[in-house]
C-alpha positions in Angstrom: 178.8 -61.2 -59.0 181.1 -58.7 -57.8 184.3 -59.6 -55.2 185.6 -56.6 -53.2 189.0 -57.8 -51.5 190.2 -56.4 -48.8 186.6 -56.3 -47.6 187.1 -55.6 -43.8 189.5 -53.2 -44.0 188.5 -49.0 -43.5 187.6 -48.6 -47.5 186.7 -52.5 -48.3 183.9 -52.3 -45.6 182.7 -48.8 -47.3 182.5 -50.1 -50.8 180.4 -53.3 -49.4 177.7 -50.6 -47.7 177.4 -48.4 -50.6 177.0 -51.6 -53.1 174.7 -53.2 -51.2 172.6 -49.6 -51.7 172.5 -51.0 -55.3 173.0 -54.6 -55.4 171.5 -58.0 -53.7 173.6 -58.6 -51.1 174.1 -62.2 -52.2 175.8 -60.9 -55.6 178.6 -59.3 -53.5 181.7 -61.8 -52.4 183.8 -60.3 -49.5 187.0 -61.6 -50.2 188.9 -61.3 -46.6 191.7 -63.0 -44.8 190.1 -64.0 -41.8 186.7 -64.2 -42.2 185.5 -64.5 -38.5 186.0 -60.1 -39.0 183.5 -60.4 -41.6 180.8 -62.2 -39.3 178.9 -58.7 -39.6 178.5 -58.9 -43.8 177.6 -62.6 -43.6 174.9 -61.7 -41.3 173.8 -58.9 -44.1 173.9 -61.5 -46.2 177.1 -61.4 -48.5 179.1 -63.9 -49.3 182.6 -64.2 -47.5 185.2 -66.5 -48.5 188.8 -66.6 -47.4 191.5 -65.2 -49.3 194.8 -64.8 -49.2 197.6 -63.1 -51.4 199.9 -65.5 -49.9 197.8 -68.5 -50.5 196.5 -68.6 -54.5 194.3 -71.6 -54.0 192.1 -69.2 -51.6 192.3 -66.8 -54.1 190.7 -69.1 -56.8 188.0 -70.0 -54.6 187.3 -66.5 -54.0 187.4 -65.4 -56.9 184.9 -68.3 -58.3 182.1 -67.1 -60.4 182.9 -63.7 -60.2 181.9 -61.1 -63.0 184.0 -58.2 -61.4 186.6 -57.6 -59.1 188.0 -55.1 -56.7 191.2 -55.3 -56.3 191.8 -52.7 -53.2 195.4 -52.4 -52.7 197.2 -54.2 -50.1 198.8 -52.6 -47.1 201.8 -54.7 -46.5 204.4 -52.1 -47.8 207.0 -53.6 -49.8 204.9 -56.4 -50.4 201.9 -55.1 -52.3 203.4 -55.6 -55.5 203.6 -59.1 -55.4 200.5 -59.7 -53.8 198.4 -58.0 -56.1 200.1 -59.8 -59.0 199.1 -63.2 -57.7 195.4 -61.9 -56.9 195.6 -60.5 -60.9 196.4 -63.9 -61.8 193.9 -65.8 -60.5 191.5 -63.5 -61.5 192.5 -64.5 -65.0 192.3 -68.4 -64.1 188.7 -67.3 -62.8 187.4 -65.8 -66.3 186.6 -62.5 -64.6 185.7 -60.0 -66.9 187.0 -57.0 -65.3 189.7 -55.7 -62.8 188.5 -52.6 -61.2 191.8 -51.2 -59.3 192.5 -48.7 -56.2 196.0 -47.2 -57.2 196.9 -43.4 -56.2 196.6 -40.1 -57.9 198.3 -39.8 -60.9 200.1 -42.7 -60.2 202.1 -42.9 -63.9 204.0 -39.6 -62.9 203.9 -39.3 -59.1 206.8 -38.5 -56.8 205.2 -40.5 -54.0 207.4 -43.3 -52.9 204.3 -45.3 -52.7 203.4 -44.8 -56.1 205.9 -47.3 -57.6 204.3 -50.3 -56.0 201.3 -48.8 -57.9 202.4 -48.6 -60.9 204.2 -52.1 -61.3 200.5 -53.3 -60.3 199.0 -51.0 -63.3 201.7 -52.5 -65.1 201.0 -56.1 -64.2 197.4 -55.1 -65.1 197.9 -54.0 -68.8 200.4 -57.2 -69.2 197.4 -59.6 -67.9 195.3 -59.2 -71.1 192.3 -58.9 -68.1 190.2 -55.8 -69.1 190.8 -53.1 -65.7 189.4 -50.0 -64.6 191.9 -47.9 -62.5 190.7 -45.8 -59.7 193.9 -43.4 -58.6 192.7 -42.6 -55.1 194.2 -39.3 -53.9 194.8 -38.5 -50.2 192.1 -39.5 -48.0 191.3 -36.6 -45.8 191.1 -38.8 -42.6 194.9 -39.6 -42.8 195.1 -36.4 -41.7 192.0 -36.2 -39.0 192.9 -39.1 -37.6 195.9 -37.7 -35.7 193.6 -34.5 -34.5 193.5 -36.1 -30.9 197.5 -35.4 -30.8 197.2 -32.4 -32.6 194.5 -31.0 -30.0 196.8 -32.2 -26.8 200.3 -30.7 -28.2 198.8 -28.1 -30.3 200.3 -28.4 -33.1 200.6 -30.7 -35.9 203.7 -31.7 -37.5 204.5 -32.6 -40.9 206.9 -31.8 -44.0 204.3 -30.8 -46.5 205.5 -26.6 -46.4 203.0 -24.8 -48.7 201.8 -27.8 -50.8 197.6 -27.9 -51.4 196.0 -31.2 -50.7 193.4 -31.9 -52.5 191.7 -34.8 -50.8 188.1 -36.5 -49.6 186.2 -38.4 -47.2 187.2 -42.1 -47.2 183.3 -42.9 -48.0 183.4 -40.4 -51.1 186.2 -43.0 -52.7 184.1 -45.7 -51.9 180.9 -44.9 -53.2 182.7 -43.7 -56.7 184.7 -47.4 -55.9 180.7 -49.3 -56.1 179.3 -46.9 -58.8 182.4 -47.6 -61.4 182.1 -51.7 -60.7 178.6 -51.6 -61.0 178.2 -49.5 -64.4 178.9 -50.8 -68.0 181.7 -50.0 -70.5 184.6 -49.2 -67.9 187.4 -51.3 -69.2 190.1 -48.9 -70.1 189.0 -46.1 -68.0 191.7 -44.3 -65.6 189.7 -42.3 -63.1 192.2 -39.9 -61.5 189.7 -38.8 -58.0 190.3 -36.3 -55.6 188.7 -33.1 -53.5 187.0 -30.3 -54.8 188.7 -28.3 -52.4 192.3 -28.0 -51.7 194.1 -26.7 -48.3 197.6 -26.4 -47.2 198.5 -28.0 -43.5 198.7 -25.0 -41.6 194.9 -24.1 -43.0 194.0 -27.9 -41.9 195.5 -26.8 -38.1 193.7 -23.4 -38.6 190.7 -25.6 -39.1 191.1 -27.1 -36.0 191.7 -24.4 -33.7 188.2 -22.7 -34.7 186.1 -25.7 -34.2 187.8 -26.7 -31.1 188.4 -23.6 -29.4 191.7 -24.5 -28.9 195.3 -22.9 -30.7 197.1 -25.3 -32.5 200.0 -24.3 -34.9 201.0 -26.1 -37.8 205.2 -26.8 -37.8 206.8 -27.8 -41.1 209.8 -30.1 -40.2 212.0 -31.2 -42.8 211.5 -35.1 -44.1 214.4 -36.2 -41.5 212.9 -34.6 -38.6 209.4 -35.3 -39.5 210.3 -39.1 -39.8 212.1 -39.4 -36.9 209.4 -37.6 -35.0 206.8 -39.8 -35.9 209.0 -42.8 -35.0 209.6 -40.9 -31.9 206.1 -41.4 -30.5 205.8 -45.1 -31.8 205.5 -45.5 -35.4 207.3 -48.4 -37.6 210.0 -46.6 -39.2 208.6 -48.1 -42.6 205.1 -46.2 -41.9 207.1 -43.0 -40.9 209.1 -43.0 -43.6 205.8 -43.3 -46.1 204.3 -40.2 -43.9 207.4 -37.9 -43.8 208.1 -38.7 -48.0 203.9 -37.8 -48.7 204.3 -35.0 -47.0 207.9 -33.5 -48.8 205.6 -35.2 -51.7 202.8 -32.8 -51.1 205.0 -30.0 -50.7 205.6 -30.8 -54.8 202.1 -31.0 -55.8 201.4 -34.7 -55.9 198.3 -34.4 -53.4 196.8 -31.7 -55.6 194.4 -32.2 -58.2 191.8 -29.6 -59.4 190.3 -32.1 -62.1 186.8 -33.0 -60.1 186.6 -36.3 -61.4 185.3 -37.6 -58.4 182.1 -35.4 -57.7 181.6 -35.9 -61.3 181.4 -39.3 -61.0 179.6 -38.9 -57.7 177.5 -36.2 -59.2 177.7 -34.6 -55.8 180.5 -32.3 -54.4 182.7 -34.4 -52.3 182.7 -34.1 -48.4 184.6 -31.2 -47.1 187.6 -30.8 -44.6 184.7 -28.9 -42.1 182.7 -32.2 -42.3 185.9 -35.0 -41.6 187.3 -32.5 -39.0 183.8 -31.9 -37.0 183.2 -35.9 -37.3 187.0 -36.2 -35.7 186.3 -33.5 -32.8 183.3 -35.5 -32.1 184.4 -38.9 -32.0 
């Protein structure tokens, strides 16, 4: 039995469509908050049970009888930390057998401000005794696409990342290499560090854009101050701005970039490309 937490958010729901490629449906647990937003997975026939970070005793009863689990970071900045450490330890109380982790690129050595939640959680990993797989997710390409619709009406995109190459994928392509590591023997130990085949600076990523929409925009580099205060400017929490605007300066030192090709390896496929994430943003 395999629990995927997290299950309805953007990469949880993912990872339950490309296991239940491989997998009966009633071996996979969605382990979700609210489980009314999983209505849609019960009906496929996967189990959903409540669970919340904040709540252990959910936790053990979703994490009963389970073989493996995903542990897919949390998204309460300055919180994840914590969380994660209570979902580690009732997955010992459990008597799972392994930990398969979503943690960032290079996450030992990255200047990413995010990256230190990260690594606590690798941390509280190794000091669990529960064997763990860690998948270090690098940028997913649609953190970028998703703010095309802006892009397209001001024409331009703003951000802090100068020069730097950003070597992510498609959203799916982490999940699919997220079900293919839980679901294969002999993992314990492993430290997958997945990103792109392909690399592109911002300014390429707005050149992008103008040829498949037919429309000029420009990309503007900003420094981290102006960049954060832009985005608050049009309505973003000051904590999610200031994770944007520090990726980006980030990116300007390499810690998007990776030209190791661990994840179409692991895939055996090339990953998707920027053409495909921009085209499926244009036509959204």
């Amino acid at each position: 039995m395999i629990v995927v937490t997290g299950a309805t958010g953007q990469l949880g729901r993912l990872v339950i469509k490309a296991l239940l490629k491989t997998q009966p449906a009633s071996d996979i647990v969605a382990a979700v908050r609210n489980p009314e937003k999983a209505a849609d997975l019960a009906a496929l026939g996967v189990q959903v049970r409540r669970a919340d970070y904040n709540e252990p005793a959910t936790l053990d009863a979703a994490f009963k009888g389970a073989d493996k689990l995903l542990l897919i970071s949390s998204n309460e900045l300055g919180r994840r930390a914590i969380q994660h450490r209570a979902a580690i330890d009732a997955a010992k109380r459990s008597g799972v057998q392994l930990i398969g982790y979503t943690s960032v690129l290079r996450a030992d050595t990255s200047p990413l401000g995010l990256a230190e939640e990260h690594r606590e959680t690798e941390e509280a990993l190794r000091a669990s005794g529960v064997p763990f797989v860690l998948l270090r997710n690098g940028w997913y390409t649609e953190n970028y696409a998703h703010g095309i619709p802006a892009a397209l009406e001001h024409g331009a995109i703003l951000g802090s990342a100068g020069d730097g190459r950003i070597a992510s994928a498609a959203r799916a392509d982490y999940a699919e290499a997220a079900a293919l590591v839980m679901t294969r023997d002999a993992q314990a130990g492993r430290v997958y560090e997945l990103a792109g085949d392909s690399a592109y600076t911002l300014a390429e990523l707005a050149a992008e854009v103008t040829r498949q929409s037919g429309k000029k925009v420009e990309y503007r580099n900003l420094s981290e101050a102006d960049h954060k205060a832009a985005l608050i400017s049009v309505g973003l929490p000051e904590v999610v701005a200031a994770l944007l605007s520090d990726s980006d300066t980030a990116a300007s030192k390499g810690a998007l970039f990776d030209e190791g090709h661990q994840l179409s390896q692991l895939l055996d496929r090339p990953t998707t490309p920027l053409t495909t994430v921009v085209a499926e943003a244009l036509a959204a």
